[in-house]
N, C-alpha and C positions, 0 to 999 in steps of 0.2 A: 675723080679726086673729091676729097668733101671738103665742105666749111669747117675750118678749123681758124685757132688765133693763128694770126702770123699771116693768115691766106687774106688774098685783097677778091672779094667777093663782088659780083655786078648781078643785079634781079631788078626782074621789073614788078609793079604792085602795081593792086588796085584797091583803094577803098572806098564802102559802100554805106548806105545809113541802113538801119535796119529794114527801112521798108525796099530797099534795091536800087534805090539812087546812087550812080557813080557821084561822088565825093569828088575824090581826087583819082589820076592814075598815069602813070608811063607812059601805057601805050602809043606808039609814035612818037616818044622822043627816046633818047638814050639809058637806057638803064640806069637807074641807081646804085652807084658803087663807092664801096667802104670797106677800111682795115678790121676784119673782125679780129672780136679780141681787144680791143683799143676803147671799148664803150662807145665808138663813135655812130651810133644810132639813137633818137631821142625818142624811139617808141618805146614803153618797156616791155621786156618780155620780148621783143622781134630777134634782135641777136642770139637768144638762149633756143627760141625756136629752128634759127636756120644752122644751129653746131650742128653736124652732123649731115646735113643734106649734100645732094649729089646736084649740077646739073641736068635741069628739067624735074627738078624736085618743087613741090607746094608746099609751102606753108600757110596755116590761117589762124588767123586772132582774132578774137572779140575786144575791141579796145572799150573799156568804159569810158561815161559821157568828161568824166573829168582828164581824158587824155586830148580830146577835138576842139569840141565847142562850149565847155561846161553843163555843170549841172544846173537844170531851170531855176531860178529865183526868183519866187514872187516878188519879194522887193523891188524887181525890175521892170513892175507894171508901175504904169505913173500914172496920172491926172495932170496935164497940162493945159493952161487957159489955152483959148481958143485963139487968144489974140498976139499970143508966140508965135505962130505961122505967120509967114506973108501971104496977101491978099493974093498971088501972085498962084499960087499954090493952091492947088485943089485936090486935097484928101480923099480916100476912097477906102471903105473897111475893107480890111485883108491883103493892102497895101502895104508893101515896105517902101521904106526911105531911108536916105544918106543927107547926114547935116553935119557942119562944120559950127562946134564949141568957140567964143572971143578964145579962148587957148589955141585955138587951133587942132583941136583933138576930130576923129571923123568918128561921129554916133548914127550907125544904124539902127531901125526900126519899125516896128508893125504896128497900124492902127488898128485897133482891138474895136474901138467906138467912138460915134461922132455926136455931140452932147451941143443943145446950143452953146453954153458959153466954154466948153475944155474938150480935152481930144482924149480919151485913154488909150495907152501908148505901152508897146511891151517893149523894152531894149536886149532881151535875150536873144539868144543868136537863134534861126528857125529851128536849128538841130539841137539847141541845149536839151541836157537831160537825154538825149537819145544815144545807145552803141551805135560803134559802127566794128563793119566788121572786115579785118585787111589781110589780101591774097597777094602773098609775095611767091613768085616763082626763080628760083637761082637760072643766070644767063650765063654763068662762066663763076671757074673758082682756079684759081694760081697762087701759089704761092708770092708772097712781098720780096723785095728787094730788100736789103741791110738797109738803104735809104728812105724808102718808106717805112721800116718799122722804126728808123730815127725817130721822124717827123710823126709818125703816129697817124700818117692818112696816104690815099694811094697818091702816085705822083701821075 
């Protein structure tokens, strides 16, 4: 049977950064499943790829950097005084870190340099600006129930 709309689709994936780092992936948990046909995928381009495939079928994408981690922005190198940190806290180049903003917001980041009086600091995520590239293989394709194409997702 193929992916078609109407059919409730389950595949497992794997995404990779371009140099071969697993990203993310399935593997060892349950398949990823969804009503195709319904948009209910937020890769683009992933649903148009698997119309047509069969069980134990691949598909691959090259997602660009603005679908993962964004595109690199220099903007997002900073100069921070030195005296931002807690003494507490001993920085190391090519270190990343997690801090919590008075908002309450969580900033990750890499120290680029350690300068006596400021720290330069990149906030871009390690993979901005890089593809990544994602292997979906179909694990079953059936038809929906009248109740799931109601509701617009598998039940």
């Amino acid at each position: 049977m193929q992916v078609a709309p109407g059919h409730v689709i389950s595949f497992h994936f794997t995404v990779r950064a371009e140099a071969g780092m697993v990203i993310a992936s399935s593997s060892g948990k349950p398949p990823f499943t969804y009503l195709h046909g319904y948009q209910a995928l937020n890769i683009a381009g992933l649903e148009e790829e698997l119309a047509g495939q069969e069980v134990g079928e691949e598909v691959v994408l090259t997602l660009p950097p603005s679908q993962l981690f964004g595109d690199y922005d220099p903007q997002k190198i900073q100069t921070v005084p030195y005296e931002l940190f807690p003494p507490s806290v001993t920085l190391t180049v090519g270190d990343r870190y997690t801090t919590t903003t008075p908002e309450g917001e969580e900033l990750s980041f890499g120290v680029l340099d350690i300068q006596p009086e400021a720290v330069i600091v990149d906030f871009n995520h390690p993979l901005a600006g890089q593809r990544a590239i994602l292997s979906a293989k179909v694990e079953s394709v059936r038809p929906a129930t009248l109740e799931e194409c109601r509701r617009g997702q598998p039940l």
